[in-house]
C-alpha positions as CSV (number, residue, x, y, z in Angstrom):
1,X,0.0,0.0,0.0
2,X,0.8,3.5,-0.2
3,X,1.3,5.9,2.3
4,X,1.7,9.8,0.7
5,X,5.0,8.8,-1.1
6,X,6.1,5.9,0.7
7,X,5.6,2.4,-0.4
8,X,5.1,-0.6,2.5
9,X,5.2,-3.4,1.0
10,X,5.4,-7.1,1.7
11,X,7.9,-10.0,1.1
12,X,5.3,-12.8,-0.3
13,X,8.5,-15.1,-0.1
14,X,7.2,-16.8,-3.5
15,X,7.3,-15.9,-7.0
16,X,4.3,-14.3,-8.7
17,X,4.1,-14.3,-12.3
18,X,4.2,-11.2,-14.6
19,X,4.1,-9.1,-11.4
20,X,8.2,-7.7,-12.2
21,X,7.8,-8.4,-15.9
22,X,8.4,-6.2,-18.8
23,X,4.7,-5.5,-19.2
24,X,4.6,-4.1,-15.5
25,X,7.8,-2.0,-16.1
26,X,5.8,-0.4,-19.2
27,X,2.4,-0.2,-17.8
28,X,3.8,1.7,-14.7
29,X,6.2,4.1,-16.8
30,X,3.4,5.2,-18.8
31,X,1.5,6.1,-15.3
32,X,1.8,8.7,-12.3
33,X,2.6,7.8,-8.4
34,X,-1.2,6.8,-7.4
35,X,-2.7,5.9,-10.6
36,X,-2.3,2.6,-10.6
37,X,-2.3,0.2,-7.7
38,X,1.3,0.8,-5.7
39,X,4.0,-1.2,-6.9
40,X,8.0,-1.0,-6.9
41,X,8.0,0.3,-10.5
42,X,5.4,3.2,-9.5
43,X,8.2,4.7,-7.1
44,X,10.8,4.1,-9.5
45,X,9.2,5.9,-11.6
46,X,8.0,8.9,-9.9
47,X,11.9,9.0,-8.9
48,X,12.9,8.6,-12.6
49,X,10.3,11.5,-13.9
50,X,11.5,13.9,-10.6
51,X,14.8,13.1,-11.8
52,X,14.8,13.9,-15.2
53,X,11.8,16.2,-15.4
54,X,12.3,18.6,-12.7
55,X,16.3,17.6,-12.3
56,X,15.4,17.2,-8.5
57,X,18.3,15.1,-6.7
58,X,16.3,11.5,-5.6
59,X,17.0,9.1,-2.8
60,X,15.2,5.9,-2.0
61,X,15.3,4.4,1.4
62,X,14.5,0.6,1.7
63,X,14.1,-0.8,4.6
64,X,12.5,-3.9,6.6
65,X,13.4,-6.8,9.4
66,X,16.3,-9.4,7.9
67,X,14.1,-11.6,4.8
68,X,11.9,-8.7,4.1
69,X,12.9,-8.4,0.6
70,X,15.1,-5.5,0.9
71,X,17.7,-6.7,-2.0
72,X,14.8,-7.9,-3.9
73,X,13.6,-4.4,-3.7
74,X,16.5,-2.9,-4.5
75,X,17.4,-5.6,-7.7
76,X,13.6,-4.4,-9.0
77,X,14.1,-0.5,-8.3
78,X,17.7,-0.4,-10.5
79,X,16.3,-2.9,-13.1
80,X,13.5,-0.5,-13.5
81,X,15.8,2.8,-13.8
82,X,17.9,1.0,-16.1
83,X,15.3,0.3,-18.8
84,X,14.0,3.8,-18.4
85,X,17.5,5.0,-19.2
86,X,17.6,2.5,-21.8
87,X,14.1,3.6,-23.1
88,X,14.5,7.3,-23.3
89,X,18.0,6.3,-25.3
90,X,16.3,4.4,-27.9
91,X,16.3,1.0,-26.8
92,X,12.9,-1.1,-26.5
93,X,11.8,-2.0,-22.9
94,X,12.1,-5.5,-23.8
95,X,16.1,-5.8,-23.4
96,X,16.2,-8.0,-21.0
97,X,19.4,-6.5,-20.0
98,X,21.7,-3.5,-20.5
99,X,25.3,-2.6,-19.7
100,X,23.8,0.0,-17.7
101,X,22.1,-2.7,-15.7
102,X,24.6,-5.5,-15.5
103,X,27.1,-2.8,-14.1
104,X,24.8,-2.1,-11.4
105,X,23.9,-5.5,-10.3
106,X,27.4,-6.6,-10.3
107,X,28.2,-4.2,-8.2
């Protein structure tokens, strides 16, 4: 759920299907913070348009009890950022992986 700006959210400690896809990733770029149900991607992106749009400075703190899915969380926010800095490059949403990306995760 969302709170104002801030996301709680709740390790399900299974996969669910299509929930981190490529589909999500475009359905939540194309939407504002609150338009859609709240998700991972809608914080990323609000982050990505502040960013960009409005060249505000961003920081996202993630937090939670050990196993709450705070490197989960983290994986999702970067892969998201990555294919909007992909996208507004030229590249389809459907790379399943940039440089940009793989330098970040390997990190």
């Amino acid at each position: 759920t969302n709170i104002g700006s801030i996301l709680a959210s709740v390790n399900p400690y299974r996969a669910i299907p299509g929930l981190y896809g490529v589909d999500a990733m475009e359905l939540y770029r194309q939407h504002r913070l609150g338009e859609l149900p709240p998700h991972i991607f809608a914080t990323a992106n609000e982050c990505y348009c502040c960013l960009w749009k409005r060249h505000d400075s961003q920081c996202v703190l993630i937090s939670g009890e050990s196993g709450a899915g705070k490197t989960e969380s983290t994986k999702l926010l970067l892969k998201f950022l990555s294919a909007m800095s992909q996208t507004s490059l030229g590249a389809p949403v459907s790379e399943k992986s940039t440089h940009v990306e793989e330098a970040i995760l390997e990190s």
